[in-house]
C-alpha positions, 0 to 999 in steps of 0.5 A: 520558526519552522515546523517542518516534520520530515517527510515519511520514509518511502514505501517500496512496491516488490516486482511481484506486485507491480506485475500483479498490478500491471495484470491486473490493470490490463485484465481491466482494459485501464492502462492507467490503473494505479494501486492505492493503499489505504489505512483506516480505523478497525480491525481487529487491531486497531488499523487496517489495510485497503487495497484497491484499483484507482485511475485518478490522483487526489491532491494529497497522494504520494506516488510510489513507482516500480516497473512503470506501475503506480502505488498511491498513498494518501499523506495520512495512511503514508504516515502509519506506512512509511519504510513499508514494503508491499508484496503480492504473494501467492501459496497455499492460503491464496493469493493476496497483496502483503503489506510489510510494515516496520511501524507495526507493533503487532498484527492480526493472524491474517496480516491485513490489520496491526497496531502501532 
């Protein structure tokens, strides 16, 4: 028998953050930056969301693509991630990528940690 578990819902990158990702890129000179979403342990809910430039793939990234730009997951994270939407959004507060997730069960006031 196998123990096959479904693969996790994908994880949609909005236009806004795939042009933030493809400014943000050029501004480097690294045509072949990728953004990577990361989930760890703490926060002041349990989990918390890491954003950061990477140009290379590790073996258990899933790839997520908008626009020509890259949005990489570790397996891991992408569990905690599936379904979610990942924005970048600018106001008055400042302007910082916005991670929309449907596994959540609450998250902290400045949304960069929740539980589940």
């Amino acid at each position: 028998m196998n123990d096959l578990s479904p693969p996790a819902p994908a994880v949609a990158l909005t236009e806004s953050a795939a042009r933030r990702v493809a400014a943000l890129a050029s501004a480097e000179g690294n045509t072949a930056l990728m953004l990577r979403l990361a989930v760890s342990g703490g926060g002041c809910a349990g989990f918390q969301y890491g954003f950061s430039l990477d140009d290379s793939m590790q073996a258990d990234d899933a790839v997520f693509e908008r626009d020509g730009v890259k949005l990489v997951i570790d397996n891991t994270s992408l569990e905690l991630l599936g379904g979610s939407e990942i924005d970048y959004v600018e106001d008055l507060v400042g302007s910082y990528f916005k991670v929309t997730n449907p596994n959540a069960s609450s998250s902290c006031g400045c949304g960069t940690s929740f539980s589940v």
